[in-house]
N, C-alpha and C positions, 0 to 999 in steps of 0.2 A: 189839097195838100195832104191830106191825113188819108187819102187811097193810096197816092202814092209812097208817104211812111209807110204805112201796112204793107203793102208789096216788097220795099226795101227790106222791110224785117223779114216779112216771108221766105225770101229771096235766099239773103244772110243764111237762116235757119235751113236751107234747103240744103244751100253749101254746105254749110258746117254737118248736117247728118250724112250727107255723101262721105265727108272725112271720118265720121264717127264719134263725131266731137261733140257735146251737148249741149255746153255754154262756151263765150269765148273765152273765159279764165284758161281753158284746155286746149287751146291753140299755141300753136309754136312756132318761134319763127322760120323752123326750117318745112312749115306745113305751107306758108304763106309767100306767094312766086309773083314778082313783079319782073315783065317784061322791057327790057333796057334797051330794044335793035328790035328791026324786024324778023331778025334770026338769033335772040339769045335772052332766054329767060332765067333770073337769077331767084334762087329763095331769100327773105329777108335773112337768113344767117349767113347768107354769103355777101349780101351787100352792106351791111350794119353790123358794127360792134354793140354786142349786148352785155349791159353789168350786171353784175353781182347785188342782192338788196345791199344798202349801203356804200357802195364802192365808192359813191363818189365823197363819202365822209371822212373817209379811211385812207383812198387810194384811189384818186381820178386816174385813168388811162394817160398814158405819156404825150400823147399827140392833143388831150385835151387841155395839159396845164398852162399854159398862154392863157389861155381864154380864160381859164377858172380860176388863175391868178387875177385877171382884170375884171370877172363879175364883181357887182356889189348889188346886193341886195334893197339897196335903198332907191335903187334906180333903173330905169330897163330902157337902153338907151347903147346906140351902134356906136 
């Protein structure tokens, strides 16, 4: 199990120098491409909404407020 962590990190770290990137702090999401079809790969900023630090304290996104109205904190539950 711990060859194949090493490998995983190695691996990570390969990538990420091909990008130019040195840690993943420095990743973004429109560096990172998930494939959705066998003919159509999206970067994570084109598939995911990303916020602002705090946004959701301030000002959740519109299509989240349902949901963030019905969270409670006391409980984690569908």
């Amino acid at each position: 199990m711990e060859r194949f962590q090493r490998a995983t990190v190695t691996g990570a770290r390969q990538i990420m120098a091909s990008m130019g990137v040195r840690f993943p702090a420095e990743l973004r999401p429109h560096m990172l491409r998930r494939r959705v079809d066998p003919h159509q790969v999206l970067s994570y900023a084109e598939l995911y909404d990303w916020l602002a630090p705090g946004q959701l304290l301030s000002e959740p996104p519109r299509d989240w407020a349902q949901d963030w109205a019905a969270a409670d904190p006391d409980r984690f539950t569908v």
